[in-house]
C-alpha positions in Angstrom: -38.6 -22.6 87.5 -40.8 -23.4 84.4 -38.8 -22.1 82.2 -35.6 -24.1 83.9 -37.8 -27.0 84.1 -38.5 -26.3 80.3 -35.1 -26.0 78.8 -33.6 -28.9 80.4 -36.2 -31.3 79.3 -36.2 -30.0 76.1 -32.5 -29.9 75.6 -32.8 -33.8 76.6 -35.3 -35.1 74.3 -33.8 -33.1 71.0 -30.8 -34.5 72.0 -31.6 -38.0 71.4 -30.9 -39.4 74.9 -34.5 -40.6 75.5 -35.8 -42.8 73.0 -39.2 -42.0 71.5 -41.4 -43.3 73.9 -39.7 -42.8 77.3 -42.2 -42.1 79.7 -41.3 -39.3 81.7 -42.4 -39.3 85.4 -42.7 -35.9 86.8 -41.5 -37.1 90.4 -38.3 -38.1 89.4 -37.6 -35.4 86.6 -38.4 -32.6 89.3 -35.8 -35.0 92.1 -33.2 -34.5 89.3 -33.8 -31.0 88.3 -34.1 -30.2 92.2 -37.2 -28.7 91.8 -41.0 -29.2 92.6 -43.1 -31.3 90.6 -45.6 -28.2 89.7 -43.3 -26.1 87.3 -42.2 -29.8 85.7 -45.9 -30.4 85.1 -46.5 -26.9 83.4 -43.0 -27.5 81.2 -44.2 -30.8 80.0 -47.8 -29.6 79.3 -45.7 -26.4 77.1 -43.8 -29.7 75.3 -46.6 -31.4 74.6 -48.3 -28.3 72.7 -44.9 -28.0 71.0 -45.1 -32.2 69.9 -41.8 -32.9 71.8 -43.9 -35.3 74.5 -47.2 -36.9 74.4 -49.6 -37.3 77.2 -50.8 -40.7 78.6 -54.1 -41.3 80.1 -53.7 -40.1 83.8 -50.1 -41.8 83.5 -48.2 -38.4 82.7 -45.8 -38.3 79.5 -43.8 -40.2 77.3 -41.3 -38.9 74.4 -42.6 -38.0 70.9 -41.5 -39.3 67.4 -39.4 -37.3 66.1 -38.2 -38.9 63.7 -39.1 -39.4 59.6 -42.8 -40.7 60.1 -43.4 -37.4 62.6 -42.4 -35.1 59.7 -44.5 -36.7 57.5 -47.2 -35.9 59.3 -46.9 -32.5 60.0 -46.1 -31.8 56.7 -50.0 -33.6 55.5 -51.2 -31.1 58.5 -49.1 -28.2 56.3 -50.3 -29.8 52.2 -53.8 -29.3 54.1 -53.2 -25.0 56.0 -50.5 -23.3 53.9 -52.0 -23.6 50.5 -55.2 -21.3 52.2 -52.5 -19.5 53.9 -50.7 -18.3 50.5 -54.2 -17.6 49.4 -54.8 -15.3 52.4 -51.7 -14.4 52.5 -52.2 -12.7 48.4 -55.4 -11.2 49.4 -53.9 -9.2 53.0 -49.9 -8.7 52.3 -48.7 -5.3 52.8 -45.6 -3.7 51.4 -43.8 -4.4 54.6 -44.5 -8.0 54.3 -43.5 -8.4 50.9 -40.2 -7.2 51.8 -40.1 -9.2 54.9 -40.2 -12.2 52.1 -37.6 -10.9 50.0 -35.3 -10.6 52.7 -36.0 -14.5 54.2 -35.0 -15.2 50.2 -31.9 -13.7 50.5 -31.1 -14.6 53.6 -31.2 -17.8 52.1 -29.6 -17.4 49.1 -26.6 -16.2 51.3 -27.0 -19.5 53.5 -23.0 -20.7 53.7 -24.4 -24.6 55.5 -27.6 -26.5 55.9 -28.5 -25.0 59.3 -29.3 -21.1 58.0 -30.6 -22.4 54.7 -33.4 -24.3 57.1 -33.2 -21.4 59.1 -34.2 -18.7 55.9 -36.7 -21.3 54.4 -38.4 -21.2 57.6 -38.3 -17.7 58.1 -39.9 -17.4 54.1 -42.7 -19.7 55.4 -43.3 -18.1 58.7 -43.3 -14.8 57.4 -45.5 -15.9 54.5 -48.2 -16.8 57.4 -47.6 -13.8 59.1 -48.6 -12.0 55.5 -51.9 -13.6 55.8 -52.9 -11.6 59.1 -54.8 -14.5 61.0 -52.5 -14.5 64.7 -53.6 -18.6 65.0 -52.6 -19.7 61.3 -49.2 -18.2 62.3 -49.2 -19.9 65.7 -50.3 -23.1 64.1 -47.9 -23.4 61.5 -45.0 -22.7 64.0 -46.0 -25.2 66.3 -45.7 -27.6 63.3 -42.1 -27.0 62.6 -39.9 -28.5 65.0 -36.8 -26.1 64.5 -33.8 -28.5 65.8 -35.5 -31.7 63.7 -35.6 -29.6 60.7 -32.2 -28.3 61.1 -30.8 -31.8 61.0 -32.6 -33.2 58.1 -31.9 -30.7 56.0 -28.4 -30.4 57.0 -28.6 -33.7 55.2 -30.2 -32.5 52.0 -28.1 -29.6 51.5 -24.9 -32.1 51.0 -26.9 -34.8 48.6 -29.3 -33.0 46.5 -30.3 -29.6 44.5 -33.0 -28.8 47.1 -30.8 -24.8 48.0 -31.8 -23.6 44.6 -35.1 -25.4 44.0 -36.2 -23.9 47.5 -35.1 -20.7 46.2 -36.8 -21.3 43.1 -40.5 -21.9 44.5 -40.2 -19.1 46.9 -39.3 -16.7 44.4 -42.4 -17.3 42.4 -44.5 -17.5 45.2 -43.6 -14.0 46.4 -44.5 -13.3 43.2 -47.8 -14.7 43.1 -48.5 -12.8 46.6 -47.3 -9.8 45.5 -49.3 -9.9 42.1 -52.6 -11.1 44.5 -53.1 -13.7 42.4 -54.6 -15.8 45.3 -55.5 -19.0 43.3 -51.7 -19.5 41.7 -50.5 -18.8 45.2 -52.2 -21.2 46.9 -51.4 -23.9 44.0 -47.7 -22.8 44.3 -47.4 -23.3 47.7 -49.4 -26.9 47.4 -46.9 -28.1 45.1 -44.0 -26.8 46.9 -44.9 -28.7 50.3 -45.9 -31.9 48.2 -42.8 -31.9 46.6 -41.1 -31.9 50.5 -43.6 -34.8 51.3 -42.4 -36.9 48.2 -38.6 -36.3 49.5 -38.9 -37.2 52.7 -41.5 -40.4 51.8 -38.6 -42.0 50.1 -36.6 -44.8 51.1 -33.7 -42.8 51.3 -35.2 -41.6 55.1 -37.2 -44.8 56.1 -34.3 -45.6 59.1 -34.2 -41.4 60.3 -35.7 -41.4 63.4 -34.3 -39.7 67.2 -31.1 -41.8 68.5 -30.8 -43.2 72.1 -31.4 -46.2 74.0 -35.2 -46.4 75.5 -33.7 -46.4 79.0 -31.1 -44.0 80.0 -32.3 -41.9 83.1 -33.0 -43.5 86.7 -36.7 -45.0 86.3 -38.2 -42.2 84.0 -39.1 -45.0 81.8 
Protein backbone atom coordinates (compact mmCIF):
# COMPACT_ATOMS: atom_id res chain seq x y z
CA UNK A 1 0.00 0.00 0.00
CA UNK A 2 3.08 2.37 0.50
CA UNK A 3 4.43 1.78 -2.38
CA UNK A 4 0.74 2.32 -4.28
CA UNK A 5 0.32 5.22 -2.03
CA UNK A 6 3.93 6.23 -3.30
CA UNK A 7 3.66 6.05 -6.96
CA UNK A 8 0.47 7.77 -7.37
CA UNK A 9 1.52 10.74 -5.43
CA UNK A 10 4.59 10.92 -7.09
CA UNK A 11 3.34 10.50 -10.55
CA UNK A 12 0.94 13.60 -9.55
CA UNK A 13 3.28 16.10 -8.39
CA UNK A 14 6.10 15.44 -11.39
CA UNK A 15 3.32 15.84 -13.49
CA UNK A 16 2.64 19.36 -12.87
CA UNK A 17 -0.99 19.02 -11.68
CA UNK A 18 -0.41 20.42 -8.18
CA UNK A 19 1.20 23.58 -8.09
CA UNK A 20 4.21 24.08 -5.85
CA UNK A 21 2.83 24.59 -2.73
CA UNK A 22 -0.33 22.50 -2.60
CA UNK A 23 -0.82 21.26 0.70
CA UNK A 24 -1.56 17.74 0.66
CA UNK A 25 -3.94 16.44 3.40
CA UNK A 26 -3.38 12.86 4.08
CA UNK A 27 -7.33 12.29 4.81
CA UNK A 28 -8.39 13.09 1.59
CA UNK A 29 -5.30 11.70 -0.50
CA UNK A 30 -5.84 8.25 1.32
CA UNK A 31 -10.23 8.79 0.55
CA UNK A 32 -9.04 9.06 -3.14
CA UNK A 33 -6.51 6.42 -3.30
CA UNK A 34 -9.01 4.13 -1.19
CA UNK A 35 -6.63 3.43 1.24
CA UNK A 36 -5.79 4.19 4.96
CA UNK A 37 -4.17 7.21 5.94
CA UNK A 38 -0.97 5.19 7.58
CA UNK A 39 0.80 3.96 4.25
CA UNK A 40 -0.10 7.75 2.80
CA UNK A 41 1.76 9.17 5.74
CA UNK A 42 4.89 6.82 5.25
CA UNK A 43 4.70 7.67 1.15
CA UNK A 44 4.77 11.28 1.87
CA UNK A 45 7.50 11.07 4.65
CA UNK A 46 9.61 8.81 1.49
CA UNK A 47 8.74 12.23 -0.80
CA UNK A 48 9.80 14.49 1.43
CA UNK A 49 13.37 12.72 1.84
CA UNK A 50 13.38 12.60 -1.97
CA UNK A 51 12.42 16.84 -2.05
CA UNK A 52 9.19 16.19 -4.03
CA UNK A 53 6.92 17.59 -0.73
CA UNK A 54 7.81 19.59 2.17
CA UNK A 55 6.63 19.19 5.68
CA UNK A 56 4.55 21.87 7.58
CA UNK A 57 4.65 22.27 11.28
CA UNK A 58 2.06 19.60 12.59
CA UNK A 59 -0.06 20.67 9.40
CA UNK A 60 1.22 17.72 7.10
CA UNK A 61 2.67 18.54 3.47
CA UNK A 62 2.69 20.80 0.82
CA UNK A 63 4.30 20.46 -2.84
CA UNK A 64 8.03 21.28 -3.47
CA UNK A 65 9.68 23.72 -5.96
CA UNK A 66 10.63 22.07 -8.57
CA UNK A 67 11.26 24.39 -10.64
CA UNK A 68 14.62 26.56 -11.73
CA UNK A 69 15.37 28.12 -8.24
CA UNK A 70 15.10 24.25 -6.70
CA UNK A 71 17.86 23.22 -9.14
CA UNK A 72 19.89 25.87 -8.27
CA UNK A 73 19.99 24.85 -5.05
CA UNK A 74 20.83 21.47 -5.20
CA UNK A 75 23.37 22.09 -7.49
CA UNK A 76 25.23 24.81 -4.52
CA UNK A 77 24.58 21.56 -2.24
CA UNK A 78 26.62 19.48 -5.30
CA UNK A 79 29.60 22.77 -6.11
CA UNK A 80 29.92 22.14 -2.15
CA UNK A 81 30.05 17.42 -2.03
CA UNK A 82 31.26 16.35 -5.49
CA UNK A 83 34.46 18.23 -5.77
CA UNK A 84 35.55 15.94 -2.34
CA UNK A 85 33.81 13.20 -3.99
CA UNK A 86 36.11 13.22 -7.25
CA UNK A 87 38.86 13.56 -4.74
CA UNK A 88 37.86 10.43 -2.96
CA UNK A 89 36.71 9.03 -5.66
CA UNK A 90 40.86 9.33 -7.27
CA UNK A 91 42.23 8.03 -4.11
CA UNK A 92 39.58 4.57 -3.88
CA UNK A 93 38.60 3.76 -7.70
CA UNK A 94 39.05 0.30 -8.76
CA UNK A 95 39.54 -1.05 -12.22
CA UNK A 96 35.83 -2.01 -12.22
CA UNK A 97 34.84 1.45 -11.48
CA UNK A 98 36.87 3.06 -14.01
CA UNK A 99 35.24 1.10 -16.55
CA UNK A 100 31.83 1.59 -14.99
CA UNK A 101 32.79 5.38 -16.09
CA UNK A 102 33.76 4.73 -19.45
CA UNK A 103 30.79 2.93 -20.16
CA UNK A 104 28.24 5.97 -18.65
CA UNK A 105 30.60 8.06 -21.32
CA UNK A 106 29.61 6.13 -24.01
CA UNK A 107 26.44 5.52 -23.23
CA UNK A 108 26.32 9.07 -23.61
CA UNK A 109 28.04 9.62 -26.51
CA UNK A 110 25.53 7.22 -28.18
CA UNK A 111 22.55 9.36 -26.59
CA UNK A 112 20.07 9.72 -29.92
CA UNK A 113 17.60 12.71 -27.60
CA UNK A 114 17.92 14.67 -24.46
CA UNK A 115 16.34 12.08 -22.16
CA UNK A 116 19.38 9.32 -22.33
CA UNK A 117 21.94 12.00 -22.62
CA UNK A 118 20.56 13.21 -18.91
CA UNK A 119 20.14 9.69 -18.36
CA UNK A 120 24.26 8.75 -19.16
CA UNK A 121 25.44 12.13 -17.47
CA UNK A 122 23.79 10.97 -14.44
CA UNK A 123 24.85 7.61 -14.58
CA UNK A 124 28.79 9.22 -15.07
CA UNK A 125 28.14 11.21 -11.87
CA UNK A 126 26.54 8.50 -9.85
CA UNK A 127 28.92 6.11 -10.74
CA UNK A 128 31.69 8.60 -10.02
CA UNK A 129 30.26 8.68 -6.22
CA UNK A 130 30.05 5.15 -6.16
CA UNK A 131 34.05 5.18 -7.18
CA UNK A 132 34.61 7.00 -4.03
CA UNK A 133 33.34 4.06 -1.65
CA UNK A 134 31.52 6.15 1.05
CA UNK A 135 27.53 4.31 0.82
CA UNK A 136 26.07 8.04 2.20
CA UNK A 137 28.00 10.34 -0.35
CA UNK A 138 26.34 8.07 -2.98
CA UNK A 139 22.95 8.18 -1.22
CA UNK A 140 23.26 11.84 -0.84
CA UNK A 141 24.09 12.86 -4.16
CA UNK A 142 21.12 10.77 -5.56
CA UNK A 143 18.76 12.20 -3.41
CA UNK A 144 19.86 15.56 -4.98
CA UNK A 145 19.03 14.73 -8.53
CA UNK A 146 15.54 14.71 -9.23
CA UNK A 147 15.59 12.31 -12.31
CA UNK A 148 12.15 13.45 -14.22
CA UNK A 149 13.16 17.45 -13.51
CA UNK A 150 16.46 16.75 -14.95
CA UNK A 151 15.12 14.91 -17.82
CA UNK A 152 13.08 17.90 -18.85
CA UNK A 153 15.59 20.65 -18.58
CA UNK A 154 17.95 19.08 -20.38
CA UNK A 155 15.71 17.86 -23.00
CA UNK A 156 15.72 21.65 -23.39
CA UNK A 157 19.50 22.15 -23.62
CA UNK A 158 20.16 19.34 -25.93
CA UNK A 159 18.02 21.34 -28.83
CA UNK A 160 19.60 25.02 -28.03
CA UNK A 161 23.16 24.63 -27.01
CA UNK A 162 26.63 22.55 -27.32
CA UNK A 163 26.19 21.19 -23.77
CA UNK A 164 26.18 16.95 -25.48
CA UNK A 165 29.85 17.46 -26.35
CA UNK A 166 31.03 19.77 -23.61
CA UNK A 167 29.50 17.15 -21.12
CA UNK A 168 31.38 14.64 -22.84
CA UNK A 169 34.29 16.79 -22.81
CA UNK A 170 34.62 17.25 -18.84
CA UNK A 171 33.83 13.81 -18.17
CA UNK A 172 36.38 12.43 -20.28
CA UNK A 173 39.15 14.35 -18.43
CA UNK A 174 37.78 13.67 -15.26
CA UNK A 175 37.94 9.92 -15.67
CA UNK A 176 41.19 10.77 -16.52
CA UNK A 177 42.09 12.59 -13.56
CA UNK A 178 40.54 9.54 -11.38
CA UNK A 179 42.14 7.12 -13.19
CA UNK A 180 45.73 8.91 -12.98
CA UNK A 181 44.83 9.49 -8.95
CA UNK A 182 45.54 12.82 -9.30
CA UNK A 183 43.03 13.72 -6.48
CA UNK A 184 43.64 17.55 -6.47
CA UNK A 185 42.90 18.08 -10.46
CA UNK A 186 39.95 15.87 -9.92
CA UNK A 187 38.38 17.56 -7.45
CA UNK A 188 39.07 21.08 -9.37
CA UNK A 189 37.63 19.35 -12.55
CA UNK A 190 34.61 18.34 -11.21
CA UNK A 191 34.20 21.97 -9.33
CA UNK A 192 34.35 23.61 -12.58
CA UNK A 193 32.22 21.25 -14.31
CA UNK A 194 29.15 21.71 -11.76
CA UNK A 195 29.88 25.59 -11.68
CA UNK A 196 29.67 25.74 -15.14
CA UNK A 197 25.85 23.86 -14.83
CA UNK A 198 25.15 26.57 -12.07
CA UNK A 199 26.07 29.57 -14.51
CA UNK A 200 23.58 27.85 -17.24
CA UNK A 201 20.83 27.36 -15.36
CA UNK A 202 21.28 31.08 -13.35
CA UNK A 203 20.64 32.71 -16.62
CA UNK A 204 17.79 34.51 -17.70
CA UNK A 205 17.11 32.22 -20.28
CA UNK A 206 15.40 29.78 -17.26
CA UNK A 207 14.11 32.57 -14.78
CA UNK A 208 10.08 31.64 -15.81
CA UNK A 209 11.00 27.38 -15.60
CA UNK A 210 9.26 26.25 -12.82
CA UNK A 211 6.44 22.98 -12.36
CA UNK A 212 3.05 23.82 -14.40
CA UNK A 213 -0.53 23.59 -12.94
CA UNK A 214 -3.07 25.51 -11.29
CA UNK A 215 -2.58 25.69 -7.17
CA UNK A 216 -5.95 24.11 -6.87
CA UNK A 217 -6.89 21.11 -8.76
CA UNK A 218 -7.83 18.16 -6.39
CA UNK A 219 -11.00 18.21 -4.02
CA UNK A 220 -9.65 20.28 -0.87
CA UNK A 221 -6.05 18.96 -0.78
CA UNK A 222 -5.09 22.51 -0.90
Amino acid sequence: MVDLAYGRIRAVVLSGELAPGTKLRQVELAERLGISRTPVREALLRLSAEGLVEPLANRGFRVADLGIDAVLRRLEVRAILEPRIAGLAAERRTERDLENLDAAIVREEQATNGIAAHDASREFHVELARAAHNDELLRVLESLWLVEVGRRLLSRRWVVSEWPAEDIEDHRVIMEAVADQKVEEAARLVAEHVSGAVDHWDSDLYVSETSPGPPDVTDGAH
